[in-house]
C-alpha positions as CSV (number, residue, x, y, z in Angstrom):
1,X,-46.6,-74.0,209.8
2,X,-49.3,-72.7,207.3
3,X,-48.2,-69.3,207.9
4,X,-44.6,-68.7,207.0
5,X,-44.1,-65.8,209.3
6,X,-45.6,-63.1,211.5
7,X,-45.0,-60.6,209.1
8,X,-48.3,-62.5,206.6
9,X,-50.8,-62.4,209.9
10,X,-49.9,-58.8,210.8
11,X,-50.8,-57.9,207.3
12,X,-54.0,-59.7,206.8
13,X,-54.8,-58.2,210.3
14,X,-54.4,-54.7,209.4
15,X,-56.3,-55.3,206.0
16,X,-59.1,-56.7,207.7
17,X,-59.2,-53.8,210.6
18,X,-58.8,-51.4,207.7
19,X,-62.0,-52.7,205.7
20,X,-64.1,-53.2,209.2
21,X,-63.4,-49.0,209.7
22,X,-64.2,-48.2,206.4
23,X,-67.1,-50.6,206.5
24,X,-68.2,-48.9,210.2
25,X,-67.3,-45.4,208.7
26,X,-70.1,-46.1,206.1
27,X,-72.8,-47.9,208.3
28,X,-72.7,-45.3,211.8
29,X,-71.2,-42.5,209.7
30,X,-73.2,-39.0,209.3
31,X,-72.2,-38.4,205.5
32,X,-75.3,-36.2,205.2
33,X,-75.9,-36.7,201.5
34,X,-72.1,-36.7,201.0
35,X,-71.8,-40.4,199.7
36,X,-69.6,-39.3,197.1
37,X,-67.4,-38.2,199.1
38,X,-67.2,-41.2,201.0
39,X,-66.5,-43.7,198.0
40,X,-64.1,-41.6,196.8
41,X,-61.8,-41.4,199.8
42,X,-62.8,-45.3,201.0
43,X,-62.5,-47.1,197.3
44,X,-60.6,-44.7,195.2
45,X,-57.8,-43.6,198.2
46,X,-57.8,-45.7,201.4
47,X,-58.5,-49.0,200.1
48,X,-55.7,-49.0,196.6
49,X,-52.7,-47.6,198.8
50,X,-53.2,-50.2,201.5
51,X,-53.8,-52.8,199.5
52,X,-50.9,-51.7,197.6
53,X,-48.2,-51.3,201.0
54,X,-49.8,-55.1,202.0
55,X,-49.2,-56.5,198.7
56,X,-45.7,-54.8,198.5
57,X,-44.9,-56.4,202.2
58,X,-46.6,-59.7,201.2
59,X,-44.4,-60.1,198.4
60,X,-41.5,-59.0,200.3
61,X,-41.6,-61.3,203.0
62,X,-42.3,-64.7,201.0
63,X,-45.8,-65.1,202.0
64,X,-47.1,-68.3,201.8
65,X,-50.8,-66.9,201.5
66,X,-50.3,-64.4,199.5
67,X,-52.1,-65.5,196.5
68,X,-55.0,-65.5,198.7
69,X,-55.3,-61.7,199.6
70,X,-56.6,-60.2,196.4
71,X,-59.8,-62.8,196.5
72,X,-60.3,-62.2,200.3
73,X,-60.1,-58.2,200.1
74,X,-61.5,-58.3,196.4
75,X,-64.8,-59.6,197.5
76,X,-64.4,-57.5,200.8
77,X,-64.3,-54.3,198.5
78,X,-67.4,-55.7,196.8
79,X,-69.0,-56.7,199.8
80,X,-68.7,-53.3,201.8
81,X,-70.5,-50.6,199.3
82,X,-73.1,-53.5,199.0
83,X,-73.9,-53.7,202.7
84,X,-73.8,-49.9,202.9
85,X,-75.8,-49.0,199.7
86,X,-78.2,-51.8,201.3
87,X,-78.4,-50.3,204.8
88,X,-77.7,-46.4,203.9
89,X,-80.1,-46.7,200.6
90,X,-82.6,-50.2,200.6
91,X,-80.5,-51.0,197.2
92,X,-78.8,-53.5,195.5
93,X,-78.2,-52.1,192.5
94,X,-75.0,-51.1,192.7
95,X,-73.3,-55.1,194.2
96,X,-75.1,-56.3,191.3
97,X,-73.7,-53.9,188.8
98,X,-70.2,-53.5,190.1
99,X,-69.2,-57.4,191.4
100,X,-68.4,-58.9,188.2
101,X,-65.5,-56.0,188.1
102,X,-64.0,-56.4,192.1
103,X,-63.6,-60.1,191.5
104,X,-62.7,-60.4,187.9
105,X,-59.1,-58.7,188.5
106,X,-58.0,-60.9,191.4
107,X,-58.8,-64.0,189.3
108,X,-56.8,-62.4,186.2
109,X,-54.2,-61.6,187.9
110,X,-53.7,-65.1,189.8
111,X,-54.2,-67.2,187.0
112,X,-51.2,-65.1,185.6
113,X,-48.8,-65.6,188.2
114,X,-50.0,-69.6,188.3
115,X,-49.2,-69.3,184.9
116,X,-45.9,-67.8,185.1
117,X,-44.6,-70.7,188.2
118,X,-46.0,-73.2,185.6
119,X,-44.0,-72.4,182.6
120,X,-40.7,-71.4,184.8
């Protein structure tokens, strides 16, 4: 079986229902200029500690996906102020500004762990 154990779906699960309320939170929400606000608590608070928990219980349980969950919910956190500066604002500006900086970690820091299995 692809996935080792219930343990990796129930994670990716939660992730994803996370992202879709912070994603919802910022589309339907009434911030009422209070943007600021709402990036801090979604990308600064919410979205670290629980990608930190899944990526603790990910490594935990032997995950056989694991190495896929920083890409998935890296370009997630990119895609999410993108779609709500787009809707919220009629901008771009700040998915073209900020991408190269979601994405670049999650690549570092697999091609350091494929790094490590390779030279063990």
């Amino acid at each position: 079986m692809f996935i080792k154990n219930h343990l990796t779906l129930i994670c990716y699960i939660a992730s994803l229902l996370i992202y879709a309320g912070i994603l919802l939170w910022g589309l339907f929400g009434d911030h009422r200029g209070s943007y600021f606000g709402y990036g801090m608590i979604s990308f600064y608070v919410i979205i670290p500690l629980s990608s930190f928990v899944m990526a603790m219980v990910l490594n935990i349980s032997d995950a056989n996906l694991k190495w896929l969950y920083p890409f998935v919910f890296g370009l997630l956190g990119a895609i999410i102020p993108a779609t709500v500066s787009w809707v919220k604002l009629s901008s771009w500006v700040m998915f073209l500004d900020v991408w190269p900086f979601v994405v670049l970690p999650a690549f570092i820091g697999s091609g350091v762990g494929f790094f490590i299995r390779i030279n063990r």
